[in-house]
PyMOL Python script that loads the backbone (N, CA, C, O; Angstrom):
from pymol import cmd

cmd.read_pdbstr("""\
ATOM      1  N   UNK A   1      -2.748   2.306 -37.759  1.00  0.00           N
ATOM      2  CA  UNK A   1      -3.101   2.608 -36.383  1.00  0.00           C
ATOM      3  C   UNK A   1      -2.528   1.525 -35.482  1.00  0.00           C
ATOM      4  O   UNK A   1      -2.614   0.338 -35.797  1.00  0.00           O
ATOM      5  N   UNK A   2      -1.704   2.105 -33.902  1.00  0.00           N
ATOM      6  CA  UNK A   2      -1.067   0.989 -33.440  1.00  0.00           C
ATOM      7  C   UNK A   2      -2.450   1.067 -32.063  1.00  0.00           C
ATOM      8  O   UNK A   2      -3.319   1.822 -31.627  1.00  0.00           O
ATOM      9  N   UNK A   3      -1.760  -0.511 -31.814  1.00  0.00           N
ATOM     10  CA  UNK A   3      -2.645  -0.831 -30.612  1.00  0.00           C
ATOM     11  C   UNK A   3      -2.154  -0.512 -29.023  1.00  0.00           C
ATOM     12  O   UNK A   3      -1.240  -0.848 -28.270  1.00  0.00           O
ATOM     13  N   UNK A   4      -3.156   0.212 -29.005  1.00  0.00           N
ATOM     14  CA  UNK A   4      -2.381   1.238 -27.262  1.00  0.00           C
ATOM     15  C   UNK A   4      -2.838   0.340 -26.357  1.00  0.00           C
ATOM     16  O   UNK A   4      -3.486   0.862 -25.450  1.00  0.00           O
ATOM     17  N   UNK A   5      -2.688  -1.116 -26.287  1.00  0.00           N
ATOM     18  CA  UNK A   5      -3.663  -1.649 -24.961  1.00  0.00           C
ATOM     19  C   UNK A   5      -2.379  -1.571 -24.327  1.00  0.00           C
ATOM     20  O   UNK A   5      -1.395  -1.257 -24.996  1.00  0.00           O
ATOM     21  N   UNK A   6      -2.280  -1.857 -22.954  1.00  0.00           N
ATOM     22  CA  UNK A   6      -1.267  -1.465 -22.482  1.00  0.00           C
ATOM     23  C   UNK A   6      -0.836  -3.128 -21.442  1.00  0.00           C
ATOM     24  O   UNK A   6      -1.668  -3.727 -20.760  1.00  0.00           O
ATOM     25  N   UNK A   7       0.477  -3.496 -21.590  1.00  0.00           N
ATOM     26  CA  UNK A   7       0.792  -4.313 -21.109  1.00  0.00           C
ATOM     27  C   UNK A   7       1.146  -4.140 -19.683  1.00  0.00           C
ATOM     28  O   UNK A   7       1.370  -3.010 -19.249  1.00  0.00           O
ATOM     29  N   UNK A   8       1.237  -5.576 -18.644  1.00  0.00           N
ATOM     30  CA  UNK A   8       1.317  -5.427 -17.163  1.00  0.00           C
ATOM     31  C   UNK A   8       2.544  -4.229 -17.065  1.00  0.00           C
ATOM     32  O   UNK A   8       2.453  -3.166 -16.452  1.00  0.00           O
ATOM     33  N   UNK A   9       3.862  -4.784 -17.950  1.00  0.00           N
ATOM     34  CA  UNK A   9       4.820  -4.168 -17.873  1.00  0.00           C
ATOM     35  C   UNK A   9       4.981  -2.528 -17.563  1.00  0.00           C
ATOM     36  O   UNK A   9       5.925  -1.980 -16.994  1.00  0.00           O
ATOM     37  N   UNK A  10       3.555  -1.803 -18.209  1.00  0.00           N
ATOM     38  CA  UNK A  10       3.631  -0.184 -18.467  1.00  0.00           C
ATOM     39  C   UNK A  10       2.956   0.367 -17.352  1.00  0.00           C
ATOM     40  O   UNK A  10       2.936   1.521 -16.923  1.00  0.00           O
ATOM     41  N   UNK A  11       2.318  -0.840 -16.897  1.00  0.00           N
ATOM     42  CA  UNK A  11       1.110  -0.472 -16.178  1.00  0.00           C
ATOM     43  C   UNK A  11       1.856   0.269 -14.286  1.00  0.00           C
ATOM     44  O   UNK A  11       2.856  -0.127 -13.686  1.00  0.00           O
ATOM     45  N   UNK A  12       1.391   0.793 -14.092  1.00  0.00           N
ATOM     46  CA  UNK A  12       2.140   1.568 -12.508  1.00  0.00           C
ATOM     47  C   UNK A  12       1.624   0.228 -11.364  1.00  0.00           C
ATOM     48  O   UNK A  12       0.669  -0.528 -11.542  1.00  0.00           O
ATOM     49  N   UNK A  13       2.585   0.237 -10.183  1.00  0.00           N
ATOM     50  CA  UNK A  13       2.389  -1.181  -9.171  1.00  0.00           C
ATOM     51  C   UNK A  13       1.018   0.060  -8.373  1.00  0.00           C
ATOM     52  O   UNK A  13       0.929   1.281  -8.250  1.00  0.00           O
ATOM     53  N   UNK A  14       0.421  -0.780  -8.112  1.00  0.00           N
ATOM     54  CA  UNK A  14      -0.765  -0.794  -7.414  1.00  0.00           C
ATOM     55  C   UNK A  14      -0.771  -0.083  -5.648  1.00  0.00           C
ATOM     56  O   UNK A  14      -1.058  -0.956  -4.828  1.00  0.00           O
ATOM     57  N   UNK A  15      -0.527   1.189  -5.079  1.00  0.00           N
ATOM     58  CA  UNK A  15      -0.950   1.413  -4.169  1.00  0.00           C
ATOM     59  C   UNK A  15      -1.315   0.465  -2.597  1.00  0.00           C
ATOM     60  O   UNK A  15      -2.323  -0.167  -2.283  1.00  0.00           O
ATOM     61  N   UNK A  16      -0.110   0.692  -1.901  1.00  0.00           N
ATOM     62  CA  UNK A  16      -1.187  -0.136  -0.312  1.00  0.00           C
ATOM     63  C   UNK A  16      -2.507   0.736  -0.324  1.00  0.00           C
ATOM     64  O   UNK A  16      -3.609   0.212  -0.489  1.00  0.00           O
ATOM     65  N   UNK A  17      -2.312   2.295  -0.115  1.00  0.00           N
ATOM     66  CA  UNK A  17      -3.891   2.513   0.122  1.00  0.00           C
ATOM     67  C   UNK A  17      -3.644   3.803  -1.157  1.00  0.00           C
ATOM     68  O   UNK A  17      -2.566   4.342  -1.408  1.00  0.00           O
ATOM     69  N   UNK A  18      -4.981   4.082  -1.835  1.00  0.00           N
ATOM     70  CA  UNK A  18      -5.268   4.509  -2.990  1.00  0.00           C
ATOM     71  C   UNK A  18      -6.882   5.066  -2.404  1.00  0.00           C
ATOM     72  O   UNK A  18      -7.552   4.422  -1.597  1.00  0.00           O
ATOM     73  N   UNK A  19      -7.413   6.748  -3.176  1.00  0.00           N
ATOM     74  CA  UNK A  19      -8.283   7.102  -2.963  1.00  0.00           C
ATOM     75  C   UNK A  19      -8.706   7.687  -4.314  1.00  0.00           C
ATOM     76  O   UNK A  19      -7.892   8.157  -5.109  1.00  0.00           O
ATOM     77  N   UNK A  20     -10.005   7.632  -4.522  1.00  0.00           N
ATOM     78  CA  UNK A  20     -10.526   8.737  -6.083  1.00  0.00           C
ATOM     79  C   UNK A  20     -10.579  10.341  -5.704  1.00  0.00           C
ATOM     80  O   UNK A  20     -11.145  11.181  -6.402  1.00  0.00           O
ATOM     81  N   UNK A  21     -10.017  10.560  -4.705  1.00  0.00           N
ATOM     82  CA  UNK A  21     -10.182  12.332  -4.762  1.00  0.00           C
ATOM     83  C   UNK A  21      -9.110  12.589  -4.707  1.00  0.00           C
ATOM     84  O   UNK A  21      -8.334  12.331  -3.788  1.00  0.00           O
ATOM     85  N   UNK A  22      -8.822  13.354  -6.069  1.00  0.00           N
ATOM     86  CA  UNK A  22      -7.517  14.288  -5.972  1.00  0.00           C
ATOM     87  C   UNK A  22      -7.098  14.971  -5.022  1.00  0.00           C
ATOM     88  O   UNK A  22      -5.999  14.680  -4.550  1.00  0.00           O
ATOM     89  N   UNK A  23      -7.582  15.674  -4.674  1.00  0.00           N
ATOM     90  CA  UNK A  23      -7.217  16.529  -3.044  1.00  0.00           C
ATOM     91  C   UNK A  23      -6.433  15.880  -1.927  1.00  0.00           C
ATOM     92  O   UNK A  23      -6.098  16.468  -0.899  1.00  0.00           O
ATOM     93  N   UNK A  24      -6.168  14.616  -2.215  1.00  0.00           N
ATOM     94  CA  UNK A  24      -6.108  13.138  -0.798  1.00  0.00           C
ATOM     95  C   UNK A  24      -4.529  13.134  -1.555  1.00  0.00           C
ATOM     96  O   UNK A  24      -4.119  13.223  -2.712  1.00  0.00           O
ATOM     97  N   UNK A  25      -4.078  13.018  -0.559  1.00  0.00           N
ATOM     98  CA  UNK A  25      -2.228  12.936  -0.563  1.00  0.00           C
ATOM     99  C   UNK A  25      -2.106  11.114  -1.102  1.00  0.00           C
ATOM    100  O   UNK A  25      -1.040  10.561  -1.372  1.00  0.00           O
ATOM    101  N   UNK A  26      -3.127  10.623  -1.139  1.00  0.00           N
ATOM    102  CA  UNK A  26      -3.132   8.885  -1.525  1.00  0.00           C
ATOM    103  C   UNK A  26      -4.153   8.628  -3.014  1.00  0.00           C
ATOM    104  O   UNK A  26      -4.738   7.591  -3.325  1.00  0.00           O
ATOM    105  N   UNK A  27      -4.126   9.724  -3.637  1.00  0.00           N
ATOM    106  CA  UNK A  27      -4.371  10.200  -5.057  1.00  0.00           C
ATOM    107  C   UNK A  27      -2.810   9.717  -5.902  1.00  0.00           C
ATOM    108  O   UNK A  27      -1.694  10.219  -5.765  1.00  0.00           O
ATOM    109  N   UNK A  28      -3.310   8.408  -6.910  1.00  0.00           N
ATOM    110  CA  UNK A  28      -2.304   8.495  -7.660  1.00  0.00           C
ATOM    111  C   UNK A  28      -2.857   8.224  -8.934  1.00  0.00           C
ATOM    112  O   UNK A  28      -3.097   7.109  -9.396  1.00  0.00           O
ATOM    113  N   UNK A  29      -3.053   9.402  -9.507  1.00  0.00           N
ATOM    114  CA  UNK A  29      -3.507   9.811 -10.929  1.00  0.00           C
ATOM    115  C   UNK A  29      -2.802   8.685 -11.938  1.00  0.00           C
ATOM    116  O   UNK A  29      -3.672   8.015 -12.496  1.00  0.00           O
ATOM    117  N   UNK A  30      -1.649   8.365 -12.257  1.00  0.00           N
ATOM    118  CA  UNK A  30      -1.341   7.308 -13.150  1.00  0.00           C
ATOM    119  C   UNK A  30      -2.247   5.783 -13.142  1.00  0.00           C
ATOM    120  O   UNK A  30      -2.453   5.115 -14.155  1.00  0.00           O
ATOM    121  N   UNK A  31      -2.687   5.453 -11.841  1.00  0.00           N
ATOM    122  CA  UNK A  31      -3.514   4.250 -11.525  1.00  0.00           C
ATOM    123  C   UNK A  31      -4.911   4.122 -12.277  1.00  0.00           C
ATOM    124  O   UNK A  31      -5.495   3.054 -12.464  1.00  0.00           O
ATOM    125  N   UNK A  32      -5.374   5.435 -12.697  1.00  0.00           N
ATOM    126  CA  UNK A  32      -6.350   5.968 -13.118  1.00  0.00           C
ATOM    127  C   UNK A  32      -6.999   5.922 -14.939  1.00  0.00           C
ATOM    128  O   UNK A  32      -8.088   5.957 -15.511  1.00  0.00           O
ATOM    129  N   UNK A  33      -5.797   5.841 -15.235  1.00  0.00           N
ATOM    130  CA  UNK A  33      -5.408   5.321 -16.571  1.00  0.00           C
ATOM    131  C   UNK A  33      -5.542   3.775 -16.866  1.00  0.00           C
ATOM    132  O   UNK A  33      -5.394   3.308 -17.995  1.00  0.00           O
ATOM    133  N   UNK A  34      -5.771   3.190 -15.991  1.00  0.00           N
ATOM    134  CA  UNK A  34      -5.921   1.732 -16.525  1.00  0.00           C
ATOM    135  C   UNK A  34      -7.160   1.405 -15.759  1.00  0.00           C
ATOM    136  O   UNK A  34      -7.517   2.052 -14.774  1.00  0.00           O
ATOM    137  N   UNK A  35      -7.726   0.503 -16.185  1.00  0.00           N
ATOM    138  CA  UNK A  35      -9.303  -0.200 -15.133  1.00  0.00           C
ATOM    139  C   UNK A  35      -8.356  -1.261 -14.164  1.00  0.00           C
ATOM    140  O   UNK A  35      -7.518  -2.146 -14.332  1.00  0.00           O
ATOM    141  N   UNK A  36      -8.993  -0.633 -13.147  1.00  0.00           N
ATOM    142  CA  UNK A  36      -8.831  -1.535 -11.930  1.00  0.00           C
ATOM    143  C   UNK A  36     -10.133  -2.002 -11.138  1.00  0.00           C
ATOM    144  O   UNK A  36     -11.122  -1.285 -10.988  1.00  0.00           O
ATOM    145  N   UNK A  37     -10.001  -3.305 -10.648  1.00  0.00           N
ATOM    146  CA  UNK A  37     -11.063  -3.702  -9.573  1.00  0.00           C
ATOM    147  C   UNK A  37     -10.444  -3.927  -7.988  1.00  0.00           C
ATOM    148  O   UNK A  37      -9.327  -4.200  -7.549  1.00  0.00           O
ATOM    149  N   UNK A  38     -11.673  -3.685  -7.423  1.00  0.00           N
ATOM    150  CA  UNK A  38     -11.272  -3.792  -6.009  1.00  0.00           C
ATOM    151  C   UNK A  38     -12.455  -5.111  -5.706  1.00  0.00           C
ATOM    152  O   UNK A  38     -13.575  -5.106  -6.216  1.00  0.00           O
ATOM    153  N   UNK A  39     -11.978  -6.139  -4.836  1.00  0.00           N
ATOM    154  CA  UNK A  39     -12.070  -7.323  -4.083  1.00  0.00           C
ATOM    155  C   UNK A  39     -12.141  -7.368  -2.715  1.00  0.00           C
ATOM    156  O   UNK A  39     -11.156  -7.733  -2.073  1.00  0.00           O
ATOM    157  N   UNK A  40     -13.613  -6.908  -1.939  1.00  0.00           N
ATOM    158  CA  UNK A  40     -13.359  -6.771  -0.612  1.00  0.00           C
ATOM    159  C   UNK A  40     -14.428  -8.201  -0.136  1.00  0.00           C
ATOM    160  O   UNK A  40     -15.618  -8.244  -0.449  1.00  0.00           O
ATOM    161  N   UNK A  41     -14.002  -8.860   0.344  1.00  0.00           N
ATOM    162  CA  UNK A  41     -14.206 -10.268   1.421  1.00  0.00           C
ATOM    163  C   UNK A  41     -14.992 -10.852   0.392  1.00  0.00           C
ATOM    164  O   UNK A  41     -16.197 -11.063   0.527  1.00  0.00           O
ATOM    165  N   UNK A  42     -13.908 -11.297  -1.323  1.00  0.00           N
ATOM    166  CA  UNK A  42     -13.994 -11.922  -2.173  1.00  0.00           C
ATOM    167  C   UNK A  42     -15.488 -11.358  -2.775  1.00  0.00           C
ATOM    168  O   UNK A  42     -16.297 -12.094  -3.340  1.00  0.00           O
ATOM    169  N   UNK A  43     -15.616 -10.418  -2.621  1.00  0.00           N
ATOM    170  CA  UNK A  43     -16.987  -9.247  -3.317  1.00  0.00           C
ATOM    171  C   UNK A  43     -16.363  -8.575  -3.967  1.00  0.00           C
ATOM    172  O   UNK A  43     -15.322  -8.157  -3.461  1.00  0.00           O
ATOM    173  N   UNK A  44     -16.719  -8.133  -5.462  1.00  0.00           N
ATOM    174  CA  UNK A  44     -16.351  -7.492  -5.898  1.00  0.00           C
ATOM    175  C   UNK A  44     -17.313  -5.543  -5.842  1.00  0.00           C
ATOM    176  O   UNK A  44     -18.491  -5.217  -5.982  1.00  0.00           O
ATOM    177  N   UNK A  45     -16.241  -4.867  -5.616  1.00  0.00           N
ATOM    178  CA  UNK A  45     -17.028  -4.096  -5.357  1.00  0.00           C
ATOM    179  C   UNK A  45     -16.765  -2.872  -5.978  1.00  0.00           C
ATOM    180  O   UNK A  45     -15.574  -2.572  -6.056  1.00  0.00           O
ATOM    181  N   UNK A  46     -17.869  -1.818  -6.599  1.00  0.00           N
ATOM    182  CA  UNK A  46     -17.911  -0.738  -7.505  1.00  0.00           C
ATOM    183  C   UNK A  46     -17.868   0.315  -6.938  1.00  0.00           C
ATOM    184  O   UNK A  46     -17.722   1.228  -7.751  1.00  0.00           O
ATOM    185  N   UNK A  47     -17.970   0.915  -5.109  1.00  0.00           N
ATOM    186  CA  UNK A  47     -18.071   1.824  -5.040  1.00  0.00           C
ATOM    187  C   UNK A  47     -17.406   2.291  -4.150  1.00  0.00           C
ATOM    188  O   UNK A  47     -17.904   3.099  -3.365  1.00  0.00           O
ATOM    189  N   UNK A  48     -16.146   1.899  -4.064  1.00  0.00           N
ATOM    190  CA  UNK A  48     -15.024   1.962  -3.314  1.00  0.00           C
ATOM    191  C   UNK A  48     -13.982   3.471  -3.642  1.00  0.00           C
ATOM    192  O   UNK A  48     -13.234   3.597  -4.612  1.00  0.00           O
ATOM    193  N   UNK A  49     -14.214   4.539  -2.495  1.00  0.00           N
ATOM    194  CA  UNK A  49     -13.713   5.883  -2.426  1.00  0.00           C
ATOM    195  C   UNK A  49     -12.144   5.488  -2.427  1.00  0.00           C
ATOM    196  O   UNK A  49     -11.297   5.527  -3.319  1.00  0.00           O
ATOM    197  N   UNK A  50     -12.094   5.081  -1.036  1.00  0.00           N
ATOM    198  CA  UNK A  50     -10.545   5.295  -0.292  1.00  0.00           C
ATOM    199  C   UNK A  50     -10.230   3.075  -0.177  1.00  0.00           C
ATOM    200  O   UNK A  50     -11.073   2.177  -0.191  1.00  0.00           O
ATOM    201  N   UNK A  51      -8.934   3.013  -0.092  1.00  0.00           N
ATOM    202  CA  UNK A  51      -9.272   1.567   0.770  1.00  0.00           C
ATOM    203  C   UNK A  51      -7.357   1.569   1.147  1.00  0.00           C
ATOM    204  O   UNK A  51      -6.554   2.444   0.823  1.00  0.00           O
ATOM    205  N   UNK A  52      -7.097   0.358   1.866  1.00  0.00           N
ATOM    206  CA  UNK A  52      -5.661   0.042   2.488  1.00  0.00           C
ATOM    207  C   UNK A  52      -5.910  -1.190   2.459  1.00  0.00           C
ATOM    208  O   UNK A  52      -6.870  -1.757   2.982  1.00  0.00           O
ATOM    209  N   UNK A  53      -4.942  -1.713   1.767  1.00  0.00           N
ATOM    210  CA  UNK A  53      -4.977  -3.130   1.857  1.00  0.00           C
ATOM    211  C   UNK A  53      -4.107  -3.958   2.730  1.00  0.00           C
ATOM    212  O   UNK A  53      -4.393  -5.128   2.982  1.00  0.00           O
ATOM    213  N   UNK A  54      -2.939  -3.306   3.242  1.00  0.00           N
ATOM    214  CA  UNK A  54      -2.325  -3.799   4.592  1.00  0.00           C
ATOM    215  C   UNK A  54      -3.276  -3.639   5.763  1.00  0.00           C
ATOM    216  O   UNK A  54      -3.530  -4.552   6.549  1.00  0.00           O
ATOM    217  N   UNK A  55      -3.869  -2.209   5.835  1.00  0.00           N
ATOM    218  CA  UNK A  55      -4.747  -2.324   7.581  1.00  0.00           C
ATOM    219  C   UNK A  55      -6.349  -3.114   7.074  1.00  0.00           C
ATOM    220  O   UNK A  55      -7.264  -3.358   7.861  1.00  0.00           O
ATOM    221  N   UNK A  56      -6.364  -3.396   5.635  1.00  0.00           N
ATOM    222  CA  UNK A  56      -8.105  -4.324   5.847  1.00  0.00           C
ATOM    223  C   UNK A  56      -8.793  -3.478   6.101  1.00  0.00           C
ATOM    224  O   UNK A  56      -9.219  -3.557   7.253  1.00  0.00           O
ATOM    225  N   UNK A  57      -9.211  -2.459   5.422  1.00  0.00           N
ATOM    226  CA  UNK A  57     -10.385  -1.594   5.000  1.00  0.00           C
ATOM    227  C   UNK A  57     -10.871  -0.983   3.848  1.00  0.00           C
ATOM    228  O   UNK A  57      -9.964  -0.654   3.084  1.00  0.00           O
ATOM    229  N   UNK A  58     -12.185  -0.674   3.397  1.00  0.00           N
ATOM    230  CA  UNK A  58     -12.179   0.349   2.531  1.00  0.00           C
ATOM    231  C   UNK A  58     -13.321   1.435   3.005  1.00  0.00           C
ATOM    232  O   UNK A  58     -13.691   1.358   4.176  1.00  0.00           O
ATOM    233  N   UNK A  59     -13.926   2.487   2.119  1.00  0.00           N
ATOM    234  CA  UNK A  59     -14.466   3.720   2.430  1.00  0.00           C
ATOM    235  C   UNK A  59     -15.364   3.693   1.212  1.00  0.00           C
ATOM    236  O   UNK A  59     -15.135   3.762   0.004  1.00  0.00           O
ATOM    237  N   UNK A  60     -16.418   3.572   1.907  1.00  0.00           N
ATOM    238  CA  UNK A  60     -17.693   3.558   0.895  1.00  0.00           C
ATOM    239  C   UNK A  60     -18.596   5.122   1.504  1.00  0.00           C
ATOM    240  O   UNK A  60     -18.472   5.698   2.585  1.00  0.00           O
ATOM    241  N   UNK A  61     -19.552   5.479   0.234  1.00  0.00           N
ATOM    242  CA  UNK A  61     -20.455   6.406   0.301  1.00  0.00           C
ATOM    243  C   UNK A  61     -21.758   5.620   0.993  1.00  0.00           C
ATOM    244  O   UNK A  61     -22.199   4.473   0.929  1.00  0.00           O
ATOM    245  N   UNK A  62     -22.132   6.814   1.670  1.00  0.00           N
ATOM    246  CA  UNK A  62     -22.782   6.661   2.912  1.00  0.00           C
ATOM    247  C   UNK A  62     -24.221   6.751   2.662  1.00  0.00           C
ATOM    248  O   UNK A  62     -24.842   7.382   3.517  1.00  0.00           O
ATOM    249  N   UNK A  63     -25.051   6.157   1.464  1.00  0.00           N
ATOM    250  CA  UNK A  63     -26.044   6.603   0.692  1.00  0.00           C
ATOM    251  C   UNK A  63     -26.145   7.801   0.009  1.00  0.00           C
ATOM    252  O   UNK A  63     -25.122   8.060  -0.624  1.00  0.00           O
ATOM    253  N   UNK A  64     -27.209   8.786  -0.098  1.00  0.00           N
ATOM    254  CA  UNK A  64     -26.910  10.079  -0.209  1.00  0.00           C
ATOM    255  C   UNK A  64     -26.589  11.129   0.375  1.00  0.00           C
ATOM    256  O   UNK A  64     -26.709  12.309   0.046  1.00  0.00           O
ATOM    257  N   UNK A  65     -26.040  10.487   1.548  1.00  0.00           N
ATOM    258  CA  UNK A  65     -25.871  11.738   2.589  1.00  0.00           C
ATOM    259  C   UNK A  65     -24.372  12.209   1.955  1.00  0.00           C
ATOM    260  O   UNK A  65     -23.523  11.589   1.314  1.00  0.00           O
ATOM    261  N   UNK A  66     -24.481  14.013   2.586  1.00  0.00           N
ATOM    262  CA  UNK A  66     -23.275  14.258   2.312  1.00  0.00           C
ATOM    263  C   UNK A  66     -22.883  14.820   3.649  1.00  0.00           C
ATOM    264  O   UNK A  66     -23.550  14.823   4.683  1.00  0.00           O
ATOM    265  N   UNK A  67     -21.085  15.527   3.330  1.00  0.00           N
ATOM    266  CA  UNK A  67     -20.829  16.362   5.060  1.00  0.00           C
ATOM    267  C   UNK A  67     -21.053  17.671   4.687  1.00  0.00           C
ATOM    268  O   UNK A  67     -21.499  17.949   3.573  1.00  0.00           O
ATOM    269  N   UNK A  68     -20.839  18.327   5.348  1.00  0.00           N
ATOM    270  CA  UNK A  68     -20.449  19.910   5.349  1.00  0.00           C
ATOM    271  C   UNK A  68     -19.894  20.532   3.906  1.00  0.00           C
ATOM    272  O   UNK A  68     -20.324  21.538   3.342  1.00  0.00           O
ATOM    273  N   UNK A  69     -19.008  19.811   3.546  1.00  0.00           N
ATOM    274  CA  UNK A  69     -18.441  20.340   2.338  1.00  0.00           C
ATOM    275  C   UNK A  69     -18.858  19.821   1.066  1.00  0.00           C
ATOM    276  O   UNK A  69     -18.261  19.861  -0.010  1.00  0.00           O
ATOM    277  N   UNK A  70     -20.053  19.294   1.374  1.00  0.00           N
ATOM    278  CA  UNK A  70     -20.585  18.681  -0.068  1.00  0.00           C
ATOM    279  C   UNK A  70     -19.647  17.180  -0.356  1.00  0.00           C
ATOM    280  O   UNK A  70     -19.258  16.899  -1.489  1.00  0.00           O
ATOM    281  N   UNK A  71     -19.483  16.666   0.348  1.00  0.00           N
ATOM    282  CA  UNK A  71     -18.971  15.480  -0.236  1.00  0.00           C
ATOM    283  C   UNK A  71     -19.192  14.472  -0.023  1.00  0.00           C
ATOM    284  O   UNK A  71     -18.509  14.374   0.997  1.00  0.00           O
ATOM    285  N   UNK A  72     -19.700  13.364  -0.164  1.00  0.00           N
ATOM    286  CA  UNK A  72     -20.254  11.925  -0.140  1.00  0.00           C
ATOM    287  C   UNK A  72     -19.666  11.848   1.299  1.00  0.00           C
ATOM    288  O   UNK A  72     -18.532  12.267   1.536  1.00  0.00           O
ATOM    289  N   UNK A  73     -20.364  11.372   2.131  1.00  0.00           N
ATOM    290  CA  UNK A  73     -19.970  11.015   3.621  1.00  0.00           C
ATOM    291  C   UNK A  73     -19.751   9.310   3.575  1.00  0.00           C
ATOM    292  O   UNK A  73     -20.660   8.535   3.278  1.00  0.00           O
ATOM    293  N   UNK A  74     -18.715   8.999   3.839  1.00  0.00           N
ATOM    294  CA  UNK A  74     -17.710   8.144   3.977  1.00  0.00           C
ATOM    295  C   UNK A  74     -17.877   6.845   5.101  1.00  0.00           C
ATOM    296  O   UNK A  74     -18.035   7.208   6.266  1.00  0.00           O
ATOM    297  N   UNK A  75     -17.859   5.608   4.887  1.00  0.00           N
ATOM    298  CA  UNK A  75     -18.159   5.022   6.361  1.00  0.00           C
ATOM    299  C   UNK A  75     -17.379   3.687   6.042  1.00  0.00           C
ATOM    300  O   UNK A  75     -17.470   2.917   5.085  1.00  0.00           O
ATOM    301  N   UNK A  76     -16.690   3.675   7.015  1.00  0.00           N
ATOM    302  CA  UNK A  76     -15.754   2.466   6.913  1.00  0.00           C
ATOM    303  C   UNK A  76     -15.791   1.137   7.342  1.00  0.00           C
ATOM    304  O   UNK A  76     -16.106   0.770   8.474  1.00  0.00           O
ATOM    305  N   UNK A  77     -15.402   0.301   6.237  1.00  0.00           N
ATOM    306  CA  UNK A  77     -15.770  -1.384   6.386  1.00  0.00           C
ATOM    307  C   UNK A  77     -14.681  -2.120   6.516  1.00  0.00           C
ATOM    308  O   UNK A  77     -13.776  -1.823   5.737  1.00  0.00           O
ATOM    309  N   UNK A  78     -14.443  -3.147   7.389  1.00  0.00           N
ATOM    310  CA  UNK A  78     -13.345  -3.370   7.667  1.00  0.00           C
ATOM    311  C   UNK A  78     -13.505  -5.032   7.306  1.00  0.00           C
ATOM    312  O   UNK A  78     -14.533  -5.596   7.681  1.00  0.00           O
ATOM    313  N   UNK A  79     -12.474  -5.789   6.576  1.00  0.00           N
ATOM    314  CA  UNK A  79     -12.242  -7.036   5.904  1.00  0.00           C
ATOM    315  C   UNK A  79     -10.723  -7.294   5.168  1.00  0.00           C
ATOM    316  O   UNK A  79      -9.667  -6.766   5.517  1.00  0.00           O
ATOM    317  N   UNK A  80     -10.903  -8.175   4.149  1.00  0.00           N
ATOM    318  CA  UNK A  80     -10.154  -8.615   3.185  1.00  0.00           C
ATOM    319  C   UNK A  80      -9.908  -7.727   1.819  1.00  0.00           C
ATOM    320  O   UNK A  80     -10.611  -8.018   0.851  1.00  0.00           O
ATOM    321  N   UNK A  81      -9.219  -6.962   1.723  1.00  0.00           N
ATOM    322  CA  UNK A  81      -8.918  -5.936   0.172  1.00  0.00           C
ATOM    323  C   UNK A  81      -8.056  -6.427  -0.400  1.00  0.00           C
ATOM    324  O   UNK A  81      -6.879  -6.490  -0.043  1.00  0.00           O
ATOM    325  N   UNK A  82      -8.716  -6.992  -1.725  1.00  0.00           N
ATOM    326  CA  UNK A  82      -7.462  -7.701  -3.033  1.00  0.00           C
ATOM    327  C   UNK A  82      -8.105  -6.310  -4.138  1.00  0.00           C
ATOM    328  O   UNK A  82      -9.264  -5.935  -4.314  1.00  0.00           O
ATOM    329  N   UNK A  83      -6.784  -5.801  -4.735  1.00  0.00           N
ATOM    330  CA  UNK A  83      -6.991  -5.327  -6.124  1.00  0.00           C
ATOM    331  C   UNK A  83      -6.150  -5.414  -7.031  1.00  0.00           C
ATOM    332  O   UNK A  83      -4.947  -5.670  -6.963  1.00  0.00           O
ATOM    333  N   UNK A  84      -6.807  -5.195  -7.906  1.00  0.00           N
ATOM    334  CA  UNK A  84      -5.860  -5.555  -9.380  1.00  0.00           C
ATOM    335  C   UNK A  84      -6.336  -5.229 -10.506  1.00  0.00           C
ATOM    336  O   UNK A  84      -7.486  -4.790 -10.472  1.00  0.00           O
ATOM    337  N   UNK A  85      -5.767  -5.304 -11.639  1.00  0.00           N
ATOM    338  CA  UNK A  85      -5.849  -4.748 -12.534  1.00  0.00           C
ATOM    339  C   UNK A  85      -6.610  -5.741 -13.941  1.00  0.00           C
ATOM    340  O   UNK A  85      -6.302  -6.882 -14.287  1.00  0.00           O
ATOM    341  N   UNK A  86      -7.705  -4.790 -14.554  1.00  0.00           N
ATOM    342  CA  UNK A  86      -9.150  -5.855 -14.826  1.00  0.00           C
ATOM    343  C   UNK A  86      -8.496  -6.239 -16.320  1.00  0.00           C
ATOM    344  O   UNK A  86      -9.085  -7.016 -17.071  1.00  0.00           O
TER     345      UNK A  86
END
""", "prot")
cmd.dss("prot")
cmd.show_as("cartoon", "prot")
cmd.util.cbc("prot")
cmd.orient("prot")
């Protein structure tokens, strides 16, 4: 049995802005395949939807509220976004 861990080399470059819903034109399914963390104003943080790390934001769920279409309602925080790969 070989060892599939996967080196920086295989790994895909990291997204300015990156979201978890497929539907979002900033969906990049290969990123998805490896564990990544997101780093917002040196916090590490777990519940990060959408984020841009050139404009300094990310998109967190809005407690349990949802919108219209059933989907976690979204509210935006604006800081420092480092991510990388865990």
């Amino acid at each position: 049995m070989t060892d599939q861990t996967p080196t920086p080399d295989t790994r895909p470059t990291l997204p300015d802005r990156h979201s978890i819903d497929v539907r979002s034109p900033h969906h990049v399914a290969a990123v998805f395949e490896h564990d990544i963390g997101i780093r917002f104003n040196d916090k590490e943080r777990f519940d990060v939807s959408v984020y841009c790390i050139s404009e300094g934001w990310v998109k967190v769920p809005s407690g349990k509220t949802l919108d219209r279409k059933g989907q976690p309602l979204l509210i935006q925080l604006k800081g420092r976004v480092e991510v990388f790969y865990k």
